[in-house]
PDBQT receptor file of N, H, CA, C and O in Angstrom, charges set to zero:
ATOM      1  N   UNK A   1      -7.820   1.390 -17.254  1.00  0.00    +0.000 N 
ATOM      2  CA  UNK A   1      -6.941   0.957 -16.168  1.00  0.00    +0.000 C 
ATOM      3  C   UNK A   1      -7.708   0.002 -15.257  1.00  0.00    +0.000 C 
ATOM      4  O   UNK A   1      -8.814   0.245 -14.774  1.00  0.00    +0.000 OA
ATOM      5  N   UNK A   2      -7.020  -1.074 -15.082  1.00  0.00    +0.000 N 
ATOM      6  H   UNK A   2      -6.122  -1.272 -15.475  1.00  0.00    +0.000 HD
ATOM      7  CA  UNK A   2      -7.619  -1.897 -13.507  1.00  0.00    +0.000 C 
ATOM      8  C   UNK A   2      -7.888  -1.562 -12.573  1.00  0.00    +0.000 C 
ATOM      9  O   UNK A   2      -7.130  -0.719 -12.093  1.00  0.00    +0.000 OA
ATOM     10  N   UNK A   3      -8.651  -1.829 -12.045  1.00  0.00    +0.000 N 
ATOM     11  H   UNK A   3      -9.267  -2.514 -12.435  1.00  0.00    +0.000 HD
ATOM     12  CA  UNK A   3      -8.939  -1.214 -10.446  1.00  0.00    +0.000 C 
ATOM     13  C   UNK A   3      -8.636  -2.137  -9.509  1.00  0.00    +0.000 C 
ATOM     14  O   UNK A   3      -9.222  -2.127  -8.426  1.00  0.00    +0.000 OA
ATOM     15  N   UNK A   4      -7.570  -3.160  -9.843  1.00  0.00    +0.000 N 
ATOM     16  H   UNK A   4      -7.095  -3.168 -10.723  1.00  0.00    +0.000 HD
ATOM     17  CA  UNK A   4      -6.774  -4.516  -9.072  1.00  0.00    +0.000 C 
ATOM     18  C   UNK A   4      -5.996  -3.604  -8.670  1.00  0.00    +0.000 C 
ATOM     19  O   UNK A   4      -5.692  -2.646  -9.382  1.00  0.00    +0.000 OA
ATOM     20  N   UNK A   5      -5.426  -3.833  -7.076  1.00  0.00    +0.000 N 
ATOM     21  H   UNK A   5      -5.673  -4.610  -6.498  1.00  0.00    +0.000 HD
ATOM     22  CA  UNK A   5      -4.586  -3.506  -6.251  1.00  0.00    +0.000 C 
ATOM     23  C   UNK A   5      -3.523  -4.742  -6.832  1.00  0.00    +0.000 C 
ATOM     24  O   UNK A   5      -3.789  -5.942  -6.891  1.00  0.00    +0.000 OA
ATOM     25  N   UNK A   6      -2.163  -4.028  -7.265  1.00  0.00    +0.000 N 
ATOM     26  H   UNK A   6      -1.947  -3.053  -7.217  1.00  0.00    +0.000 HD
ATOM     27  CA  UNK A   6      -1.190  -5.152  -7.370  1.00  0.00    +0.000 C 
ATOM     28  C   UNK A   6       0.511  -4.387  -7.408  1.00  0.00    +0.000 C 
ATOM     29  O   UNK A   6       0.915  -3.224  -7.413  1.00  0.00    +0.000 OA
ATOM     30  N   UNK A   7       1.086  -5.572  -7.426  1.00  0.00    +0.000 N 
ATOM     31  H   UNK A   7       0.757  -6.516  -7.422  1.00  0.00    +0.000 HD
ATOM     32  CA  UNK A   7       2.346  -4.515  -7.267  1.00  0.00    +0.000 C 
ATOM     33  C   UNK A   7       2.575  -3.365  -8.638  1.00  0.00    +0.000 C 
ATOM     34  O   UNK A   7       2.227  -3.299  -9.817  1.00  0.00    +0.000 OA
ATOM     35  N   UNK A   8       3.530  -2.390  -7.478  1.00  0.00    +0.000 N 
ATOM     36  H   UNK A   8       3.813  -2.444  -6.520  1.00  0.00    +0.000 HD
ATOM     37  CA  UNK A   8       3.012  -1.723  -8.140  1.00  0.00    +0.000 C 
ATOM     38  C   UNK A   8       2.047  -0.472  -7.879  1.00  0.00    +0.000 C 
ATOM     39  O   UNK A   8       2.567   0.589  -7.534  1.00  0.00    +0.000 OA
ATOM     40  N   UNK A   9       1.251  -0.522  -7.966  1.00  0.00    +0.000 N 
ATOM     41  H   UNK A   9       0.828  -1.384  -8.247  1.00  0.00    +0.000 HD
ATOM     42  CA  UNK A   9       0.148   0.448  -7.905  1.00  0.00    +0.000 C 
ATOM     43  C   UNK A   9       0.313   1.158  -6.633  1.00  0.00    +0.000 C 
ATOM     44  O   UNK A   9       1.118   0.704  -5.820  1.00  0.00    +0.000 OA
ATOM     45  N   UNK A  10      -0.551   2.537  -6.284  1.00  0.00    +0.000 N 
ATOM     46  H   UNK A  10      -1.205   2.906  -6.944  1.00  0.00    +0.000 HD
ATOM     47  CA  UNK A  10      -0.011   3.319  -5.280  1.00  0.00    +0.000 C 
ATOM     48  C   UNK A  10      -1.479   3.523  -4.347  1.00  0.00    +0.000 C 
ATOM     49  O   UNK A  10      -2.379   4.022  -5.022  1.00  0.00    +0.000 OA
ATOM     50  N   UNK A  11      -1.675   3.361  -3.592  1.00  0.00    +0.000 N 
ATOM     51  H   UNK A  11      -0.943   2.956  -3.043  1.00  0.00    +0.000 HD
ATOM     52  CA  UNK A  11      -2.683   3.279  -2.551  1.00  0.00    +0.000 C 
ATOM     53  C   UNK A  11      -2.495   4.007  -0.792  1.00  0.00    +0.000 C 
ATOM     54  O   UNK A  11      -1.559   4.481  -0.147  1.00  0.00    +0.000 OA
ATOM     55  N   UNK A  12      -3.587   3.816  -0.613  1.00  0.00    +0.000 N 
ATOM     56  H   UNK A  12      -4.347   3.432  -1.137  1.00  0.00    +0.000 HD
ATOM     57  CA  UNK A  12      -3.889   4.722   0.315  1.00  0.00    +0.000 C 
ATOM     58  C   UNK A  12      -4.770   3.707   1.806  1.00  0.00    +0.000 C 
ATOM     59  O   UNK A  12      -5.514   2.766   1.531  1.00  0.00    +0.000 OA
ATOM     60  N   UNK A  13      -4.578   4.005   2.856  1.00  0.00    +0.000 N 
ATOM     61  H   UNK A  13      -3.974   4.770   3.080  1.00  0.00    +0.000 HD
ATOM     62  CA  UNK A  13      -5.764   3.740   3.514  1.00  0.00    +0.000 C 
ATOM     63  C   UNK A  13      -6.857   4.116   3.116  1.00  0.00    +0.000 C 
ATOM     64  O   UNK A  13      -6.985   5.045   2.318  1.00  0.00    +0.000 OA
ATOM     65  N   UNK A  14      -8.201   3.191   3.805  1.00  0.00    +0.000 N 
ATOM     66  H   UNK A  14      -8.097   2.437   4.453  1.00  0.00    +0.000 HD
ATOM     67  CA  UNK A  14      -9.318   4.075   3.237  1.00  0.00    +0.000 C 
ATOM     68  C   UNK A  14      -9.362   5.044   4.258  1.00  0.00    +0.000 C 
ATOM     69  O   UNK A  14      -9.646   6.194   3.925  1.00  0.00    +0.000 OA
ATOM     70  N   UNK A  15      -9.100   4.755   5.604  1.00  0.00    +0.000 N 
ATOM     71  H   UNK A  15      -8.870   3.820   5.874  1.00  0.00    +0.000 HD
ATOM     72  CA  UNK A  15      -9.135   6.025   6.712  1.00  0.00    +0.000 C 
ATOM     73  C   UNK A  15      -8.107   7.074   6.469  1.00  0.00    +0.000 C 
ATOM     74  O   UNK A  15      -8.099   8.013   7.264  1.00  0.00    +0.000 OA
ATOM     75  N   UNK A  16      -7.227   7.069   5.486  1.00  0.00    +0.000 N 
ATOM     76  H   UNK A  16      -7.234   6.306   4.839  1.00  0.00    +0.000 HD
ATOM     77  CA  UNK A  16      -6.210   7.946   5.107  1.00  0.00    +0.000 C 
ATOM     78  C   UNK A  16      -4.747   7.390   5.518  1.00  0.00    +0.000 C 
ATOM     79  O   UNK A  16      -4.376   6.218   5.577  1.00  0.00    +0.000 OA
ATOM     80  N   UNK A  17      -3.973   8.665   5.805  1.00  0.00    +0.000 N 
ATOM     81  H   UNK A  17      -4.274   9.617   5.757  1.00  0.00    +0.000 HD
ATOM     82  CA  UNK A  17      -2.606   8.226   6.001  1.00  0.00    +0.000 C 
ATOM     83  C   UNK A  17      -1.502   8.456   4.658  1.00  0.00    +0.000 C 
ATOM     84  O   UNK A  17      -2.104   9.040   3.757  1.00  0.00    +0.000 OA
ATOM     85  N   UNK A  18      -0.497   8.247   4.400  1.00  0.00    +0.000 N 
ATOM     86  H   UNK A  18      -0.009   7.772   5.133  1.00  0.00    +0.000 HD
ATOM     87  CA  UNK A  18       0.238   8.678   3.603  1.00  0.00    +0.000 C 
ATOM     88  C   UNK A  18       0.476   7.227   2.455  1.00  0.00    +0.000 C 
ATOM     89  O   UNK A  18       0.461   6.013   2.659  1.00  0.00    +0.000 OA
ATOM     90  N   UNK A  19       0.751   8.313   0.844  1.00  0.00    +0.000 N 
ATOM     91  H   UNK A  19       0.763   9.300   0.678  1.00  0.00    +0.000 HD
ATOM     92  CA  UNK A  19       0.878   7.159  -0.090  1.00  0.00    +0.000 C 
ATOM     93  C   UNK A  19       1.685   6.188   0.042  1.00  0.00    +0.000 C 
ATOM     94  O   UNK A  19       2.911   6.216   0.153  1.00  0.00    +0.000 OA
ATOM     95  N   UNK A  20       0.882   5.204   0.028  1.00  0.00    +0.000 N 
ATOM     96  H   UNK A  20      -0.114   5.181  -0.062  1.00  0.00    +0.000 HD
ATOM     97  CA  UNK A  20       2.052   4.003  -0.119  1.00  0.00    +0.000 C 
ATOM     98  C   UNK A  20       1.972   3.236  -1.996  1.00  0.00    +0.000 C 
ATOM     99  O   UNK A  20       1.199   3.392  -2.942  1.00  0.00    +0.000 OA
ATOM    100  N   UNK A  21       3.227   2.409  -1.761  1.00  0.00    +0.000 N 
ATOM    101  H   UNK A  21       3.855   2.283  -0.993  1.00  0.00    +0.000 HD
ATOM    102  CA  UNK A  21       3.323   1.800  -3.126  1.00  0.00    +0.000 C 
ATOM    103  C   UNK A  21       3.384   0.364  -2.570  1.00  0.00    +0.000 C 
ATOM    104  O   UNK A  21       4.095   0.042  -1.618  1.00  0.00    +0.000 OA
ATOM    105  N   UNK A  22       2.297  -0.753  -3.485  1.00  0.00    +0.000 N 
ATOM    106  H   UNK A  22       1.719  -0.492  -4.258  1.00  0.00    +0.000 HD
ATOM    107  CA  UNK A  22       2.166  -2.119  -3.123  1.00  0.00    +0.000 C 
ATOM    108  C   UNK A  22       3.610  -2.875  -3.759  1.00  0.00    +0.000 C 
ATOM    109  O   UNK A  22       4.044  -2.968  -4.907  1.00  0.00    +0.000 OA
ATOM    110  N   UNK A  23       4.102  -3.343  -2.464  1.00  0.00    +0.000 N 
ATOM    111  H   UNK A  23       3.750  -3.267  -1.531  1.00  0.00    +0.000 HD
ATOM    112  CA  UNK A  23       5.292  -4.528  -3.038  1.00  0.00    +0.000 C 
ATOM    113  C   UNK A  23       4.813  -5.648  -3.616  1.00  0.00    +0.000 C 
ATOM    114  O   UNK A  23       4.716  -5.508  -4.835  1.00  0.00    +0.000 OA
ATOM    115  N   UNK A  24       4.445  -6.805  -3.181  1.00  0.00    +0.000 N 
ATOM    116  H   UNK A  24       4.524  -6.919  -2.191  1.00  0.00    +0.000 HD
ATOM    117  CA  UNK A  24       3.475  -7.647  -3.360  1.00  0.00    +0.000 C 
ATOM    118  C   UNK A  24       2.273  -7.974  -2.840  1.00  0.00    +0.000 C 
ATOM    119  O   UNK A  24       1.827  -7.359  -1.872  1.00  0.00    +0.000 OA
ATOM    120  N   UNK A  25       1.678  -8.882  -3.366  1.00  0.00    +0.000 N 
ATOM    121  H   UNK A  25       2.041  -9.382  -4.152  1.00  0.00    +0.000 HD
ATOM    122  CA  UNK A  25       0.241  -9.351  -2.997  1.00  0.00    +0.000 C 
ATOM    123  C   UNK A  25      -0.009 -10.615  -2.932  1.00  0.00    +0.000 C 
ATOM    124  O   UNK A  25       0.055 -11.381  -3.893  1.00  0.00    +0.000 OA
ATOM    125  N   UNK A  26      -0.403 -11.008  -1.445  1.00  0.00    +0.000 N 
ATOM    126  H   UNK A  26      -0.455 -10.385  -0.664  1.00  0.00    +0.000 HD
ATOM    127  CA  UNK A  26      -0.233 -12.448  -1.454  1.00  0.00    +0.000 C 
ATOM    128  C   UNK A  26      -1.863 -12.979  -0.853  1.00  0.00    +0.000 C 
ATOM    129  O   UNK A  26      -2.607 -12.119  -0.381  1.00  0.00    +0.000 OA
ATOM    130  N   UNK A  27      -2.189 -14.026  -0.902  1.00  0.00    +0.000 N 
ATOM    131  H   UNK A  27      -1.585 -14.725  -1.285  1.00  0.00    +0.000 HD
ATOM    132  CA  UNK A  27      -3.452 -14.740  -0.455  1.00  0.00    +0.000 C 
ATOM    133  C   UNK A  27      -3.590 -15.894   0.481  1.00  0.00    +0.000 C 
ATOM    134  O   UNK A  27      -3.615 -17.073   0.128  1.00  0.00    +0.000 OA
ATOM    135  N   UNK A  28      -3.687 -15.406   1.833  1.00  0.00    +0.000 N 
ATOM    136  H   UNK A  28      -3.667 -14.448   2.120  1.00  0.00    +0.000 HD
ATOM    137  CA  UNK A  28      -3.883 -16.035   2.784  1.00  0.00    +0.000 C 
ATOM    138  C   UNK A  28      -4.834 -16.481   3.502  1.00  0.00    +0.000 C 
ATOM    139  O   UNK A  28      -5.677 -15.718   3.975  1.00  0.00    +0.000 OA
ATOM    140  N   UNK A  29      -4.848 -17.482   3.653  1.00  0.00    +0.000 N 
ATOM    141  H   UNK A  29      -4.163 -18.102   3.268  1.00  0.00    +0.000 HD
ATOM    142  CA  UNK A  29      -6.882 -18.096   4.048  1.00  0.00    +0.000 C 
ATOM    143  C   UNK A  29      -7.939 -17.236   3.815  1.00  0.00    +0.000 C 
ATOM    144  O   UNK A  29      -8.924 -16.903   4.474  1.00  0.00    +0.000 OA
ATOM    145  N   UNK A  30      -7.428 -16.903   2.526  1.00  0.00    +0.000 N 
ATOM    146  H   UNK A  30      -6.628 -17.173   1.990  1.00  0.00    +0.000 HD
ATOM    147  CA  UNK A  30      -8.793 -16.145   2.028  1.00  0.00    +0.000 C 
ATOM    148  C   UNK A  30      -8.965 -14.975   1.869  1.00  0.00    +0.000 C 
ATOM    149  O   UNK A  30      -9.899 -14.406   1.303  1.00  0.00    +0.000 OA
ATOM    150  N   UNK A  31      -8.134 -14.589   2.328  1.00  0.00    +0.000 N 
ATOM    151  H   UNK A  31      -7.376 -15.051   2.788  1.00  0.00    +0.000 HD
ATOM    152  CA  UNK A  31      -7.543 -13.289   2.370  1.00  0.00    +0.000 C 
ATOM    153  C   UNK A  31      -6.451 -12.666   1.901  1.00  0.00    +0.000 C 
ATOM    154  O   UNK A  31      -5.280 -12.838   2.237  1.00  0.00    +0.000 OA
ATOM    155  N   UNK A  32      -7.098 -11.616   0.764  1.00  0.00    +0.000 N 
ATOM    156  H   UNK A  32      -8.050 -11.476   0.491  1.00  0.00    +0.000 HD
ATOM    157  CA  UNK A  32      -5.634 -11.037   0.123  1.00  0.00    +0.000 C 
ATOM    158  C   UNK A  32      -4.925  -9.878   1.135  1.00  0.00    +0.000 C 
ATOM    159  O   UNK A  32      -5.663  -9.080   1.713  1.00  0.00    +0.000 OA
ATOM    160  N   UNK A  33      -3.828  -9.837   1.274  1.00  0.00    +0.000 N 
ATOM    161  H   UNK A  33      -3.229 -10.484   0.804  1.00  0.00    +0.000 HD
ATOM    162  CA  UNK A  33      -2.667  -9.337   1.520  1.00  0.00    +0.000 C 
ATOM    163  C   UNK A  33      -2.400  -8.772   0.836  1.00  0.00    +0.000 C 
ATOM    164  O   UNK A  33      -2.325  -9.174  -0.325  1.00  0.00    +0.000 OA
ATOM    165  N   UNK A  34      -2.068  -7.339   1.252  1.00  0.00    +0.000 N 
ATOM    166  H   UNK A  34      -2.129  -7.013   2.195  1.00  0.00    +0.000 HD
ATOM    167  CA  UNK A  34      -0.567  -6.441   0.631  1.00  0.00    +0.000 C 
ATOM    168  C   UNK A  34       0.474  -5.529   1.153  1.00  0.00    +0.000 C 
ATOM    169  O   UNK A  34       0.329  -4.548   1.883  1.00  0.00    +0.000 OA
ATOM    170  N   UNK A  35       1.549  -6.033   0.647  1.00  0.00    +0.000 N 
ATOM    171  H   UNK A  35       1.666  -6.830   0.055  1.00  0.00    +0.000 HD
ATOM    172  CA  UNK A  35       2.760  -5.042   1.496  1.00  0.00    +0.000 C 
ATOM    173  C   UNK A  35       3.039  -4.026   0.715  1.00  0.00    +0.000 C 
ATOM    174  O   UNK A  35       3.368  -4.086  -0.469  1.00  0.00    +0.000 OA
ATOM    175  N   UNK A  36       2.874  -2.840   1.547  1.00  0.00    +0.000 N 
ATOM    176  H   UNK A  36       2.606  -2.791   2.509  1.00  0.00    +0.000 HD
ATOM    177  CA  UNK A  36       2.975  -1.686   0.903  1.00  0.00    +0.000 C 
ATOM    178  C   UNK A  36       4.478  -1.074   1.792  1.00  0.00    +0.000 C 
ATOM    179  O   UNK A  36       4.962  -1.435   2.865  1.00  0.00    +0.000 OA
ATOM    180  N   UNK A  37       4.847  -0.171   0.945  1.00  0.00    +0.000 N 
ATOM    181  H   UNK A  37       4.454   0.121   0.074  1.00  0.00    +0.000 HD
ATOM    182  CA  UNK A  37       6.209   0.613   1.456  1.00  0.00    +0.000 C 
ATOM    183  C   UNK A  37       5.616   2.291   1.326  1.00  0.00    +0.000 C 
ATOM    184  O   UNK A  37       4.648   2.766   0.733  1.00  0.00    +0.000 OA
ATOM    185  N   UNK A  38       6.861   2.995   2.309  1.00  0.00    +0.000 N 
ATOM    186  H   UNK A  38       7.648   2.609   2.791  1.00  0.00    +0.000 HD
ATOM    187  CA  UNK A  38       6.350   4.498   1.882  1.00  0.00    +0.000 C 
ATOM    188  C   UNK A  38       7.563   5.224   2.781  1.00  0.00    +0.000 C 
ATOM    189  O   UNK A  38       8.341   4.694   3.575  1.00  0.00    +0.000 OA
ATOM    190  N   UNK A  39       7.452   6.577   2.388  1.00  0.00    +0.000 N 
ATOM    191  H   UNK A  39       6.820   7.008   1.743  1.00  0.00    +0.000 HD
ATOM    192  CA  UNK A  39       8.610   7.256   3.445  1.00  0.00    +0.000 C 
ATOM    193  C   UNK A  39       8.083   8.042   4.010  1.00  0.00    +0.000 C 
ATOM    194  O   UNK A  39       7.013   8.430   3.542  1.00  0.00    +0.000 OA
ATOM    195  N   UNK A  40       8.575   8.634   5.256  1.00  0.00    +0.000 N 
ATOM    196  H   UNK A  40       9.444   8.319   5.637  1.00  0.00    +0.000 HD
ATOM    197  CA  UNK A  40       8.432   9.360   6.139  1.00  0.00    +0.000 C 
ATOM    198  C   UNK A  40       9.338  10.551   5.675  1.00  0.00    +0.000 C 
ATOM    199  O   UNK A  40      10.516  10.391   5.356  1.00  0.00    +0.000 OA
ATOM    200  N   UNK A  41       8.798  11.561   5.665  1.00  0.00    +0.000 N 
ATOM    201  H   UNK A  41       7.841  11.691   5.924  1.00  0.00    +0.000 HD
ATOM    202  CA  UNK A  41       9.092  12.694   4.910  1.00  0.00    +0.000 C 
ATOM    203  C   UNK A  41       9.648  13.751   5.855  1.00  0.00    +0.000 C 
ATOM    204  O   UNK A  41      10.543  14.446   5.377  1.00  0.00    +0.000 OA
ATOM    205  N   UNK A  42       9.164  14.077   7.508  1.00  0.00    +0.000 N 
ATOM    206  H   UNK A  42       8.437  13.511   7.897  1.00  0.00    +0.000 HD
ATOM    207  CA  UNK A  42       9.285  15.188   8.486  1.00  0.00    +0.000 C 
ATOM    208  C   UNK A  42      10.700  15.478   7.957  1.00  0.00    +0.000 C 
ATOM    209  O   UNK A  42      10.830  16.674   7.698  1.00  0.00    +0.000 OA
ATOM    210  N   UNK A  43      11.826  14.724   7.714  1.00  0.00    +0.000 N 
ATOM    211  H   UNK A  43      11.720  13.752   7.924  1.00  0.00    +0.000 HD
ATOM    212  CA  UNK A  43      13.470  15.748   8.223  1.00  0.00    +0.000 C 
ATOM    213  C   UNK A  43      14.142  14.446   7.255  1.00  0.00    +0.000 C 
ATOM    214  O   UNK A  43      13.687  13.307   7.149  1.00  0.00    +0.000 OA
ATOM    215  N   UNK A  44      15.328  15.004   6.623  1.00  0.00    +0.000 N 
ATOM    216  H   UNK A  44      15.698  15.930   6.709  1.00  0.00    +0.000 HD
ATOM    217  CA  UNK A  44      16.245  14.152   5.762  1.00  0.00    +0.000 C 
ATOM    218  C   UNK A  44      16.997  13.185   7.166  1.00  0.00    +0.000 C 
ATOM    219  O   UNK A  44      16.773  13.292   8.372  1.00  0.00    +0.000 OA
ATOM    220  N   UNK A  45      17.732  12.458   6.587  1.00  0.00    +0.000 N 
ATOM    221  H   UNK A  45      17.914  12.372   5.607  1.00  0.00    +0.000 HD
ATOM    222  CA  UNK A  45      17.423  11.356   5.494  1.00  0.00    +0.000 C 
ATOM    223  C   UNK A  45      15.605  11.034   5.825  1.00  0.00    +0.000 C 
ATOM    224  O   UNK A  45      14.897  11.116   6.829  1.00  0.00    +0.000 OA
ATOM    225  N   UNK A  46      15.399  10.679   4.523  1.00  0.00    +0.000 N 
ATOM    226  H   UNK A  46      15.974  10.613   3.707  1.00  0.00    +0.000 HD
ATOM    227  CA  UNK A  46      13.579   9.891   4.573  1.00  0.00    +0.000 C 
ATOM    228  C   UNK A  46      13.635   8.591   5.750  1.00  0.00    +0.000 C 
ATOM    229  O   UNK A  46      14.751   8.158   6.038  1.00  0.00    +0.000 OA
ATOM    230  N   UNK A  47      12.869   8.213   6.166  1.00  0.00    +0.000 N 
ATOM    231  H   UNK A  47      11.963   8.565   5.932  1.00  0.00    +0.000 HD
ATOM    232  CA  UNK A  47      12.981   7.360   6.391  1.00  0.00    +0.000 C 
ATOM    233  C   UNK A  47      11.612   5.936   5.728  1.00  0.00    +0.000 C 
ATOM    234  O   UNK A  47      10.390   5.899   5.589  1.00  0.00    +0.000 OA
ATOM    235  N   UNK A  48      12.708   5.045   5.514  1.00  0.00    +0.000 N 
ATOM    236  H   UNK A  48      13.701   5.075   5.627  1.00  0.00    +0.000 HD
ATOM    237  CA  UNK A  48      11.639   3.944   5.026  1.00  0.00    +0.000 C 
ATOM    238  C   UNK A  48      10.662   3.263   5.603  1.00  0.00    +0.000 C 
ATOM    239  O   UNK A  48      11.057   2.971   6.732  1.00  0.00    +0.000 OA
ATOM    240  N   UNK A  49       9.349   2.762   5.382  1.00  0.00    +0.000 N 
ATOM    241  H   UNK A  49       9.028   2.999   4.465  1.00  0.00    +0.000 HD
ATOM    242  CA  UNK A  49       8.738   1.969   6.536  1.00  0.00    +0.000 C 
ATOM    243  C   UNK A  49       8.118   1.045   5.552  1.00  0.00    +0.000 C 
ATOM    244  O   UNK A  49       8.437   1.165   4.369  1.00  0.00    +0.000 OA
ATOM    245  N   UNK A  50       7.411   0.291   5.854  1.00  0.00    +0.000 N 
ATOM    246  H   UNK A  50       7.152   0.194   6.815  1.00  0.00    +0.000 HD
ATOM    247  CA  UNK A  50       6.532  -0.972   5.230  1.00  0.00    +0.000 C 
ATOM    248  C   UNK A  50       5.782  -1.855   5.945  1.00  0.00    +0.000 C 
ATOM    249  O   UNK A  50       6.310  -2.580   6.788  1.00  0.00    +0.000 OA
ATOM    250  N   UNK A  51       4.852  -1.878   5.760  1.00  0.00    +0.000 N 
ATOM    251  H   UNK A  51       4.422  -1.289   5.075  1.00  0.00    +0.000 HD
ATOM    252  CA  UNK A  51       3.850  -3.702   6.434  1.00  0.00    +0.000 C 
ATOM    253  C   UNK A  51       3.061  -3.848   5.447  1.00  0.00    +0.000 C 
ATOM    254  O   UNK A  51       3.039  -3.245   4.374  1.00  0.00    +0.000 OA
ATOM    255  N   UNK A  52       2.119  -5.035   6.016  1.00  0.00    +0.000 N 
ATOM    256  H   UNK A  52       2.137  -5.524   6.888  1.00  0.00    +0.000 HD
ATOM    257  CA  UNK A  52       1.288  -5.695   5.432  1.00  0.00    +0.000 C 
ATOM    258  C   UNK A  52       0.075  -5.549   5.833  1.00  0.00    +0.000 C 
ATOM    259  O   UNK A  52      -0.242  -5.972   6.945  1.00  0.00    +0.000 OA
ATOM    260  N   UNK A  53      -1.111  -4.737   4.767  1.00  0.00    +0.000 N 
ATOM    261  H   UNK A  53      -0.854  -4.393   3.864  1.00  0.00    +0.000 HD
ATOM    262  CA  UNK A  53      -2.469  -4.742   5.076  1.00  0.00    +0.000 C 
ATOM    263  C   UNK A  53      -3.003  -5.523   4.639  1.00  0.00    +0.000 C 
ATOM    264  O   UNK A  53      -2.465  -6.467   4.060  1.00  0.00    +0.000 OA
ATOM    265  N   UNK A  54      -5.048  -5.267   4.877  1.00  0.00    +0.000 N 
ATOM    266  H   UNK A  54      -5.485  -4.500   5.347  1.00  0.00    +0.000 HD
ATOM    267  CA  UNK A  54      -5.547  -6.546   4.025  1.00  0.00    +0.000 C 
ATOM    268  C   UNK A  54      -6.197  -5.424   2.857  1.00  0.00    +0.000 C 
ATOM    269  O   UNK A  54      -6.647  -4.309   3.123  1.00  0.00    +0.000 OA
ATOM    270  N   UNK A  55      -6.103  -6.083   1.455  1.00  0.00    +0.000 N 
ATOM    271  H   UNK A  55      -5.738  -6.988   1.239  1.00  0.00    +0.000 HD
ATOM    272  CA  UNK A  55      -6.413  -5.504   0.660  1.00  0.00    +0.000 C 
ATOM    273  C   UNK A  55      -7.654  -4.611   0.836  1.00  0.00    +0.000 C 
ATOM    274  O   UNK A  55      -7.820  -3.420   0.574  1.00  0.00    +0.000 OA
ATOM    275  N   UNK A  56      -8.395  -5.445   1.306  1.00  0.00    +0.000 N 
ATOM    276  H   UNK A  56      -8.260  -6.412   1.518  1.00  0.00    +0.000 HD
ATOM    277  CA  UNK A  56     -10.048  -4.518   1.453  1.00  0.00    +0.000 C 
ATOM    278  C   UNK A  56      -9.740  -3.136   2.552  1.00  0.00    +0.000 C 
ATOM    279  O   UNK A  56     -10.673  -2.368   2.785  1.00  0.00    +0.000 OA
ATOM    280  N   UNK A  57      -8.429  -2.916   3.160  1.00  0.00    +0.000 N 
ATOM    281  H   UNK A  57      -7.671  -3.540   2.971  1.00  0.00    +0.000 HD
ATOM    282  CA  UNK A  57      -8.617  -2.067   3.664  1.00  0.00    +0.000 C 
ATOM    283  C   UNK A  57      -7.773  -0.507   2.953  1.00  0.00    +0.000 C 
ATOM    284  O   UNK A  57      -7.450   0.544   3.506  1.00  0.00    +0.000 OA
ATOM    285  N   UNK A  58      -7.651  -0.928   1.681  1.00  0.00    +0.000 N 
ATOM    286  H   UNK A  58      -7.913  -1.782   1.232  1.00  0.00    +0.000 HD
ATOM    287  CA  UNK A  58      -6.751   0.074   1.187  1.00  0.00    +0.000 C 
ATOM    288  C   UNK A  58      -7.396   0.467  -0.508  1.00  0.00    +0.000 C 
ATOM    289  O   UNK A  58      -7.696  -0.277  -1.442  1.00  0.00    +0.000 OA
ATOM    290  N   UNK A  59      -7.416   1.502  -0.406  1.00  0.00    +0.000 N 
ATOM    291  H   UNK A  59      -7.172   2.106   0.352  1.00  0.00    +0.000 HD
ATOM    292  CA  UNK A  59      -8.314   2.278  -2.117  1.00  0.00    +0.000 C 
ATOM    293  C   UNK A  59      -7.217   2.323  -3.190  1.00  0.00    +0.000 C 
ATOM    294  O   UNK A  59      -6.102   2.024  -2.762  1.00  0.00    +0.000 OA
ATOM    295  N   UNK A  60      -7.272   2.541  -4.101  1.00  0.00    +0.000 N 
ATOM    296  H   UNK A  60      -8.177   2.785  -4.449  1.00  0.00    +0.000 HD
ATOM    297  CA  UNK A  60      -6.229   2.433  -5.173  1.00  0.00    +0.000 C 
ATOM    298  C   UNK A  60      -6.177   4.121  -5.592  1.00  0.00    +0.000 C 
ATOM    299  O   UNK A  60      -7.289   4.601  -5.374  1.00  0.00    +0.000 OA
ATOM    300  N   UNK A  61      -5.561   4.779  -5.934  1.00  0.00    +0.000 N 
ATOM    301  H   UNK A  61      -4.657   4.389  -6.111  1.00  0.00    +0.000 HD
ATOM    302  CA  UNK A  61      -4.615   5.897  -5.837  1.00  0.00    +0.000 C 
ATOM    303  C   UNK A  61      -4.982   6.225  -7.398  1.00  0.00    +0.000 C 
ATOM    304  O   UNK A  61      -4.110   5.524  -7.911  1.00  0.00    +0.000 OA
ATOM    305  N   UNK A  62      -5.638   6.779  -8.447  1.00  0.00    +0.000 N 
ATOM    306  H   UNK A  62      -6.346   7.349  -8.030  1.00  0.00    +0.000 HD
ATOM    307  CA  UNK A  62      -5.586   6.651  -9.777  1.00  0.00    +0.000 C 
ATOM    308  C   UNK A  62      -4.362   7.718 -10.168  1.00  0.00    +0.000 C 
ATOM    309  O   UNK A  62      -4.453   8.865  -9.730  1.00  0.00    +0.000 OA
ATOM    310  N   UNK A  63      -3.426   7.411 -10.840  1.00  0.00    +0.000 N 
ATOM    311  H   UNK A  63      -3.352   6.479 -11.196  1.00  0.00    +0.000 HD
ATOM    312  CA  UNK A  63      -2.723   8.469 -11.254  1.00  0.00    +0.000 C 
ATOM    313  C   UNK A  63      -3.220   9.516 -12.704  1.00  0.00    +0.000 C 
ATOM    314  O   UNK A  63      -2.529  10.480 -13.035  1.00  0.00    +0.000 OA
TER     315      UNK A  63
């Protein structure tokens, strides 16, 4: 398996926080980007959330 963060794949902060899954991955002055999505779990309905980290700050999730 790759150890490329790409869509797709399921990651983590490295300081923690809850799984997210990478939407895309983009490269901006030099810097890769990724938007990750994830839900908030406390009480139904889930709720959805998403932004954009910088790759180096997020570990890859091995399933």
């Amino acid at each position: 398996m790759s150890n490329e963060i790409r869509p797709g794949s399921v990651v983590q902060l490295k300081s923690g926080g809850p799984l997210m899954t990478v939407a895309w991955v983009n490269h901006e002055d030099g810097v890769s980007m990724a938007f990750c999505e994830w839900f908030i779990q406390d009480k139904a309905p889930w709720k959805q959330e998403g932004t954009t980290f910088p790759v180096t700050s997020l570990k890859l999730i091995e399933p």
